[in-house]
C-alpha positions as CSV (number, residue, x, y, z in Angstrom):
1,X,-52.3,-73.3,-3.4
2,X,-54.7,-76.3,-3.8
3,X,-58.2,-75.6,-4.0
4,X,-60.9,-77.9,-2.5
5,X,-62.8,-80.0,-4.9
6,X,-66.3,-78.2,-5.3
7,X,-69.4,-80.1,-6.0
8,X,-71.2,-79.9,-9.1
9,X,-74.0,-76.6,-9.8
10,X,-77.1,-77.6,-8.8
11,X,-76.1,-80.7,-6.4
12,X,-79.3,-81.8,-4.5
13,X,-79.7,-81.4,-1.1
14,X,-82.4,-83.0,1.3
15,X,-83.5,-80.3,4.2
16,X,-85.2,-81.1,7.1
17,X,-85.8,-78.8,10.7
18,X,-86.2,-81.0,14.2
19,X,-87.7,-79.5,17.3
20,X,-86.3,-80.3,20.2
21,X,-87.9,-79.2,23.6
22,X,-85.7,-78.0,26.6
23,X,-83.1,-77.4,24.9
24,X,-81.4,-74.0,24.9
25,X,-81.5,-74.3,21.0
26,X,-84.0,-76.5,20.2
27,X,-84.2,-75.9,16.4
28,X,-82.2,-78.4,15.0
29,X,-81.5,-77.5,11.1
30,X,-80.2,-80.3,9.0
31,X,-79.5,-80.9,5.2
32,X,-78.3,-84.6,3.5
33,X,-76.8,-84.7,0.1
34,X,-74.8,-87.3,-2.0
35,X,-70.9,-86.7,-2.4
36,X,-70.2,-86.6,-6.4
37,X,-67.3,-88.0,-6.2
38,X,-67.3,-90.6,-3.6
39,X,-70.9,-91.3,-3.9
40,X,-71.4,-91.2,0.1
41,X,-74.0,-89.5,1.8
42,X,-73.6,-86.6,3.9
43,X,-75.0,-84.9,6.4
44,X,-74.2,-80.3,8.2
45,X,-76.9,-79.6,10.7
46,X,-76.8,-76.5,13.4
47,X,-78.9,-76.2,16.2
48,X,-80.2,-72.4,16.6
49,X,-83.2,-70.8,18.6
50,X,-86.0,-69.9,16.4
51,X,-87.7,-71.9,13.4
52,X,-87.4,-68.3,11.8
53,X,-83.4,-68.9,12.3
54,X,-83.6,-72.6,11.2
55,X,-85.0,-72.1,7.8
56,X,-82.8,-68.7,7.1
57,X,-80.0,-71.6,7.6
58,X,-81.0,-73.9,5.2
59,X,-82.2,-71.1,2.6
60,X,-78.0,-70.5,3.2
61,X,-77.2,-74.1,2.4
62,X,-79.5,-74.5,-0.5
63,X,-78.0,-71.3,-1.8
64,X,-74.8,-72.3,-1.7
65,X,-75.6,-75.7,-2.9
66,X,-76.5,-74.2,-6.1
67,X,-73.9,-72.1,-6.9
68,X,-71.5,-75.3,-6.5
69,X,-70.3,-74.6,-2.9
70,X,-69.9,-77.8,-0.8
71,X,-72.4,-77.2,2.5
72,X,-69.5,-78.3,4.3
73,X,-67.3,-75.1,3.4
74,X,-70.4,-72.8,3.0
75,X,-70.1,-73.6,7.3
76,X,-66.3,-73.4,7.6
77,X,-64.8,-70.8,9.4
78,X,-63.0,-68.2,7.3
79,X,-59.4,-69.5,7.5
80,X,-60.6,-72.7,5.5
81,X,-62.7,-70.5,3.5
82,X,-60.1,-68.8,2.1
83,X,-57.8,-71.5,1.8
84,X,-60.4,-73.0,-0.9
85,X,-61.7,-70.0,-2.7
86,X,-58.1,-68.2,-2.7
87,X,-57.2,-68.9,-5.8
88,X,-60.4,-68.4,-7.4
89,X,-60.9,-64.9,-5.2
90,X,-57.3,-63.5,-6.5
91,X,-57.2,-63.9,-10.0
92,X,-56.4,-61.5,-12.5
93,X,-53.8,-60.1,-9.8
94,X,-50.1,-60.1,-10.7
95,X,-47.2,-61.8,-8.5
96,X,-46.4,-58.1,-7.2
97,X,-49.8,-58.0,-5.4
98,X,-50.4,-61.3,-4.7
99,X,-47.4,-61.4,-2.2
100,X,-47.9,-58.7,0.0
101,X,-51.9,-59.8,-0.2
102,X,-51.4,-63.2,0.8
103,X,-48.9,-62.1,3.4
104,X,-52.2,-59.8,4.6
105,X,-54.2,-63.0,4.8
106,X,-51.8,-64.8,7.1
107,X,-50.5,-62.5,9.4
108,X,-53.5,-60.2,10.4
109,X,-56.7,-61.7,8.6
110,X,-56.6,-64.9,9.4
111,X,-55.1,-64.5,13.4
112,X,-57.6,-62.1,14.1
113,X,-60.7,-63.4,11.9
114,X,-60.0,-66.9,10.7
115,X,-61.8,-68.6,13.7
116,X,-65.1,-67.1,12.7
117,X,-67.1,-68.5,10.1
118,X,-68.2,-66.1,7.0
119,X,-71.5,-65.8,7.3
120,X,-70.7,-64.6,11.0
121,X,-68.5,-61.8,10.2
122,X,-70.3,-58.5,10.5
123,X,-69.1,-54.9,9.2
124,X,-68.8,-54.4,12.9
125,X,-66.4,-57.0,13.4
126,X,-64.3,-56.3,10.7
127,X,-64.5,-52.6,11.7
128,X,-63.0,-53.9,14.9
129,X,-60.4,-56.0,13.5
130,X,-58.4,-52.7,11.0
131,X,-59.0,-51.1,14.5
132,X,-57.0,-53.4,16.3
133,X,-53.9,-53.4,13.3
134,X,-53.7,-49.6,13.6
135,X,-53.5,-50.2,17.6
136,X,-50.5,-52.5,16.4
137,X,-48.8,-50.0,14.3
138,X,-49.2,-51.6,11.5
139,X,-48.2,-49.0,8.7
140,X,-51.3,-48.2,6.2
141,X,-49.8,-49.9,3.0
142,X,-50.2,-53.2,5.5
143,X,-53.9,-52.7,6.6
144,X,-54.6,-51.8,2.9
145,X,-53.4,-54.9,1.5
146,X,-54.8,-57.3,4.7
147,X,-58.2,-55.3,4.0
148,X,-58.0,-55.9,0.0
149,X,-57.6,-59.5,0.6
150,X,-60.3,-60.0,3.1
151,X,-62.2,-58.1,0.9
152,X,-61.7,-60.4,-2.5
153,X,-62.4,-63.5,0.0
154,X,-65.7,-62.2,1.3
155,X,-66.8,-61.0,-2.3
156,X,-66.2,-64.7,-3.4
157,X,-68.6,-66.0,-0.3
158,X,-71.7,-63.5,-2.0
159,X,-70.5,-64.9,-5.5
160,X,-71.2,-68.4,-3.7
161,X,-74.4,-67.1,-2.0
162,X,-72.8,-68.1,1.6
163,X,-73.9,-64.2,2.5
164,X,-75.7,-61.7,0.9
165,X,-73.3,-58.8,1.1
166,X,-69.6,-58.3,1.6
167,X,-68.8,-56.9,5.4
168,X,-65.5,-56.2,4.4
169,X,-66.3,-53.2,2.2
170,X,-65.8,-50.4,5.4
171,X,-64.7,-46.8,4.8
172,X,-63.2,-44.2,7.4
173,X,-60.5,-46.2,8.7
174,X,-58.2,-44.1,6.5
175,X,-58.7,-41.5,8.9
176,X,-58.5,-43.3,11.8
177,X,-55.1,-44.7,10.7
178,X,-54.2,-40.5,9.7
179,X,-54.8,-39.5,13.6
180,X,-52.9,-42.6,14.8
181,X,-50.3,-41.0,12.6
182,X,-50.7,-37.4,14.0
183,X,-50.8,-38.6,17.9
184,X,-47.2,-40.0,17.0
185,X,-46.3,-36.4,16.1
186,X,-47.6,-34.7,19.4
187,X,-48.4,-37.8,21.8
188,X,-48.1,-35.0,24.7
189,X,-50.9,-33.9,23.4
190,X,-53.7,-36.9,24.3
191,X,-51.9,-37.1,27.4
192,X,-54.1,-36.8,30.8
193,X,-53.5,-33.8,32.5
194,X,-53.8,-34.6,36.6
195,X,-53.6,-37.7,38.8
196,X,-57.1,-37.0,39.8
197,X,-57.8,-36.7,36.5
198,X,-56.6,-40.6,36.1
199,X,-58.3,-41.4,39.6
200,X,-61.5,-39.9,38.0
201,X,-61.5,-41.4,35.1
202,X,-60.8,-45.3,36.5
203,X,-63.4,-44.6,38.9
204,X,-66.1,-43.4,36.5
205,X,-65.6,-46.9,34.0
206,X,-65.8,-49.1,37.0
207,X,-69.4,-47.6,38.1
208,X,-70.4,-47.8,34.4
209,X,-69.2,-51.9,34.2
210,X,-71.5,-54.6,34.8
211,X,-71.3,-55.4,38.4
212,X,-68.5,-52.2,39.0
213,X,-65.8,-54.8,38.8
214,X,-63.0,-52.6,40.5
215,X,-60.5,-54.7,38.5
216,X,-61.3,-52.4,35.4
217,X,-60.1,-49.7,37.1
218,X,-56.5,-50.8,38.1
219,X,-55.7,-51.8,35.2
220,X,-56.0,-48.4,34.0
221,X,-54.3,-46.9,37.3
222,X,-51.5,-49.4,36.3
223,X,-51.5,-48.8,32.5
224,X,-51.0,-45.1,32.9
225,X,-48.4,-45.1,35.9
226,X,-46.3,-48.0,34.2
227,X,-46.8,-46.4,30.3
228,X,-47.9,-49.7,29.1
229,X,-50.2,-50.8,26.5
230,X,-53.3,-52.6,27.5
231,X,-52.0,-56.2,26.3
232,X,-49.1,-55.8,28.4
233,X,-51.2,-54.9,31.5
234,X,-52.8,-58.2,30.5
235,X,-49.9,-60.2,30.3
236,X,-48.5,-59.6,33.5
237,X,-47.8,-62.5,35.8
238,X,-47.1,-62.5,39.8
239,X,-43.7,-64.1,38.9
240,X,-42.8,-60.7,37.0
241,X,-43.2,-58.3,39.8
242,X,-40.3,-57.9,42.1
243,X,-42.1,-56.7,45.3
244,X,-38.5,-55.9,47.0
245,X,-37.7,-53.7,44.3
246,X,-40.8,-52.4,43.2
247,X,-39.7,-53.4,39.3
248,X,-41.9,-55.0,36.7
249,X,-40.3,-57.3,33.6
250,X,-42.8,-56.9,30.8
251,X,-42.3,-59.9,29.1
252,X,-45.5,-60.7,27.0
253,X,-48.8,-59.3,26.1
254,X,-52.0,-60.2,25.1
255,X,-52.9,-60.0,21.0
256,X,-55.8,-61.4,19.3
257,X,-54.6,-65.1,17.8
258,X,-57.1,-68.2,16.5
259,X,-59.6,-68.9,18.4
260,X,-59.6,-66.1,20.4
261,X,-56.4,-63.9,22.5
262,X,-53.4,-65.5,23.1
263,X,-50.3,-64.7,24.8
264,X,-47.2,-63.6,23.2
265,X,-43.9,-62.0,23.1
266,X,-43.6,-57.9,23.2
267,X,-43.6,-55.7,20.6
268,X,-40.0,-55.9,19.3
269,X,-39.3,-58.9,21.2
270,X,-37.3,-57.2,23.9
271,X,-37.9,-57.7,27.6
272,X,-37.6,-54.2,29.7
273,X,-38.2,-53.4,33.2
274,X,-40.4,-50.8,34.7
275,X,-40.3,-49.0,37.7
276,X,-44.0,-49.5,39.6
277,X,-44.4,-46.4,41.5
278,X,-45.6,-45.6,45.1
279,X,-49.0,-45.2,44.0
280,X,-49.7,-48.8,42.0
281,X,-47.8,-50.6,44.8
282,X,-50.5,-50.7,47.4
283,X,-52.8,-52.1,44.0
284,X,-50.1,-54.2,43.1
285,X,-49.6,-56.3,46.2
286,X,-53.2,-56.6,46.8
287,X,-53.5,-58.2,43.7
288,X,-50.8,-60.6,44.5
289,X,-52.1,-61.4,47.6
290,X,-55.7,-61.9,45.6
291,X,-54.1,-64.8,43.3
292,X,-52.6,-66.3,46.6
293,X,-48.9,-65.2,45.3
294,X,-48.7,-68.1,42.5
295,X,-46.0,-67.0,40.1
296,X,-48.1,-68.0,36.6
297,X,-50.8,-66.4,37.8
298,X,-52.1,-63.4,35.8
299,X,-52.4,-60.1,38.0
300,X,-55.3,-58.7,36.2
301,X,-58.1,-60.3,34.6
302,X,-61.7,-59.7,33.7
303,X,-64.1,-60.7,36.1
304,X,-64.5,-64.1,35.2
305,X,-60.9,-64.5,35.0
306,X,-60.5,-64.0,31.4
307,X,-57.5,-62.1,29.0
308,X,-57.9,-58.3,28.8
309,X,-57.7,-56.4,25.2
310,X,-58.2,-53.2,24.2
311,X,-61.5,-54.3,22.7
312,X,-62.5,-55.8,25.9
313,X,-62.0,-52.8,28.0
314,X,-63.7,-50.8,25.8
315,X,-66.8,-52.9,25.8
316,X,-66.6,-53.4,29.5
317,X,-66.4,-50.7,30.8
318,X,-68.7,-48.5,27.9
319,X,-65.4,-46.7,27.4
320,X,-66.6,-44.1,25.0
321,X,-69.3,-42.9,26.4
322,X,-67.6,-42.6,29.5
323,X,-64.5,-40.4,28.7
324,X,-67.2,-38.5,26.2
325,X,-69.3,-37.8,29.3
326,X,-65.9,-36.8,31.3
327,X,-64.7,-34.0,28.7
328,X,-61.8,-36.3,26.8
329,X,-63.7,-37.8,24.1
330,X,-60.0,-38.1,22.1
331,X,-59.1,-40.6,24.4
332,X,-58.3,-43.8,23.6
333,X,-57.0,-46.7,25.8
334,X,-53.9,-46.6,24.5
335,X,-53.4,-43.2,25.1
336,X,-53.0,-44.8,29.4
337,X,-49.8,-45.3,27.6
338,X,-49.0,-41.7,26.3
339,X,-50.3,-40.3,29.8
340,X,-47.3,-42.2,31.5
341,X,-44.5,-41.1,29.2
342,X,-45.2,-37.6,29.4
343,X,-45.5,-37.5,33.2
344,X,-42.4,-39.3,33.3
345,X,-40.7,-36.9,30.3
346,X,-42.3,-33.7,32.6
347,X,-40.8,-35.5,36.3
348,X,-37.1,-35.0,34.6
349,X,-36.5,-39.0,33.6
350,X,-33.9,-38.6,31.2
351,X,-34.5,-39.5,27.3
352,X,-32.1,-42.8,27.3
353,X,-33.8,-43.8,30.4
354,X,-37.8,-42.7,29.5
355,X,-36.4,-44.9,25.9
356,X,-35.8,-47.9,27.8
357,X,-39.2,-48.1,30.6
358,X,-41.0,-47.3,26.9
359,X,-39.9,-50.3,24.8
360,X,-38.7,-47.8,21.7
361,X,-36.7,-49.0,18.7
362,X,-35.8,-45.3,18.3
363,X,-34.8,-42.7,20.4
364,X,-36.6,-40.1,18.0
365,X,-40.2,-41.2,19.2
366,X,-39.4,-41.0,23.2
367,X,-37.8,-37.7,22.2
368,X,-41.9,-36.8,21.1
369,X,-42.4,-36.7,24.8
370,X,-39.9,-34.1,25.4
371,X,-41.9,-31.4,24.0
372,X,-40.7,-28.2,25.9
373,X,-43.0,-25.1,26.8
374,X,-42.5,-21.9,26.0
375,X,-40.6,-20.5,29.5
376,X,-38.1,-23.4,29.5
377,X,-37.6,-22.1,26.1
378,X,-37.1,-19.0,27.1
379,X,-34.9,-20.0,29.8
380,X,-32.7,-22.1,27.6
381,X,-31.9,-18.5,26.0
382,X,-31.2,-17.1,28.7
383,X,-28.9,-19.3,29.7
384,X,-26.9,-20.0,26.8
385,X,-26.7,-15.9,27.0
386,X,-25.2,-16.0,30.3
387,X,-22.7,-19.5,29.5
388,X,-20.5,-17.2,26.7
389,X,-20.7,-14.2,28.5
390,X,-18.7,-15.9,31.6
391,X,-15.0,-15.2,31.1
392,X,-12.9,-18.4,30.4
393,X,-9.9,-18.6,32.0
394,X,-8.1,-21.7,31.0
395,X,-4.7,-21.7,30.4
396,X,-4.4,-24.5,27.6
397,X,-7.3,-22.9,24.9
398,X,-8.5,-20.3,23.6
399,X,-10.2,-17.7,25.9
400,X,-14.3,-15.4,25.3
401,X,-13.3,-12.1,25.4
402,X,-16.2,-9.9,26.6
403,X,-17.6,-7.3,23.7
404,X,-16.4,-4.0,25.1
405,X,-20.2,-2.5,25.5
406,X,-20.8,-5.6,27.8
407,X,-18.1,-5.0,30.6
């Protein structure tokens, strides 16, 4: 891993704030300095809004100046960042933690956060970012390493005086990760109870949206009656949707990636089809009709035409608040997914079949969804009672005789 030549401690740098009327951001911060090694001069300036803002820029700069960090990759985005300080933030660590660390940094820190720069990451958004592995299912051993990583990276950038404190220090995702662990148990259990429950509930986060964009609410209508996570919904494209048959191909969905979402295969990298049910259809080919039938054309979008996350719902449509306000403050956008499979488990779809609309790897977690109550219980006694107390009569095995006291 090559690191980035650093300029020398205490490297001069020449700062200087232009104003610059009409403009959005008319506080143009600016700082010159003379490369080491080349000798050439250089120049990082960012416009911002307030003069306040300008000279909290340069103080960052001059900072980081000092403590031998090129202004250039005090104002690189994270992935490069890292890529320069990596070596320098993981040392003292032996080859049995450097692995599944580094592995951390490219496969979840730097997809989801390496776009940003540091001294734009927030406790917020890296609160968001664990969030959205445990959404993946990524097992705790795997956020734990991608966290310890991010952290050692953003403890280097206060070492450097590029921030002031490290964002990456949060706590209480443990236990968030321990309840995504439990709902695997007993998904019945976050299930919603009623259609009009669903009905209510899409309705309610539409009025509570900027500008009640109605398209919030069918994509939880069609999350819920499809059992499909929320970057599935998003992926969908007119071309998937048979209209004859009333079947959907999920084929993609919608992940966080650099630079923002991207579009990518399922999880497990299977295709499966699943049925879309009387009451999404009438939603389903009004949103066809809406994209004027074009096959690449996505059939749900936010309301400037934009990818859908789980994040984005949320913020949308003030998601907590509303299911809070609603009596279901458990429930999650994900758990659309767990209300379909147990209506579908309770309507008598068979386990190989609920297994396949579902996407499993195993048939143990679509069997979660099977949960019986208590009667059918009950009734499965009483009919095993009555299956060897009927006489057999076949000529080839062995027959039940009837205990005496039962004739």
């Amino acid at each position: 891993m090559a690191d980035k030549q650093l300029p020398p401690v205490g490297v001069s740098l020449s700062p200087d704030v232009e104003h610059r009327p009409n403009r959005r951001k008319p506080y143009r911060a600016r700082v010159r300095w003379i490369d080491p090694v080349t000798k050439k001069r250089l120049s990082k300036s960012e416009s911002l809004e307030t003069p306040e803002q300008a000279q909290a820029w340069l103080d960052t700069m001059e900072a980081a100046a000092r403590g031998g960090v090129d202004p250039l990759l005090a104002t690189a985005p994270l992935s490069d960042y890292g890529q320069s300080v990596m070596k320098l933030a993981l040392r003292g660590l032996e080859r049995k933690t450097l692995d599944p660390y580094l592995a951390g940094w490219r496969k979840r820190v730097v997809p989801t956060l390496g776009h940003l720069p540091v001294r734009l990451i927030t406790y917020g958004v890296v609160d968001r970012a664990v969030h959205a592995w445990i959404a993946d299912e990524c097992s705790q051993s795997t956020i734990k390493n991608s966290l310890a990583v991010l952290v050692r990276v953003m403890e280097q950038a206060v070492r450097d005086g590029v921030i002031d404190r490290n964002p990456a220090r949060v706590s209480g995702w443990q236990r968030e990760f321990q309840r995504a662990e439990d709902e695997l148990d007993d998904p019945r259990s976050l299930a919603l109870p009623t259609w009009q429950a669903l009905t209510s509930l899409a309705a309610a986060l539409v009025e509570r949206s900027a500008g009640r964009y109605g398209g919030w609410g069918d994509v939880v209508i069609f999350a819920a009656c499809t059992a499909a996570r929320i970057g599935e919904v998003s992926g969908v494209r007119v071309e998937d949707v048979d209209l004859n048959s009333w079947l959907w191909t999920v084929r993609r969905q919608t992940t966080p990636g650099p630079g923002g979402l991207i579009d990518k295969g399922t999880k497990g990298k299977r295709a499966r089809t699943v049925p879309l049910i009387g009451e999404v259809r009438e939603l389903v080919a009004a949103r066809v009709a809406a994209v004027g039938g074009r096959p690449k054309a996505r059939l749900f979008t936010g309301p400037r035409g934009g990818r859908i996350s789980t994040a984005v719902l949320r913020d949308a449509t003030h998601w907590d608040e509303v299911v809070t306000a609603l009596g279901y403050e458990y429930f999650r956008r994900h758990d659309l997914r767990h209300t379909g499979l147990t209506w579908m488990a309770d309507a008598g779809v068979p386990v190989h079949v609920l297994r396949k609309i579902a996407g499993h790897g195993s048939l143990t977690t679509t069997q979660r969804y099977l949960h019986p109550d208590l009667r059918t219980i009950a009734d499965a006694g009483t009919a095993l009672s009555a299956h060897l107390r009927a006489p057999r009569w076949s000529p080839d095995g062995p027959q039940l005789r009837l205990i005496e006291g039962d004739r």
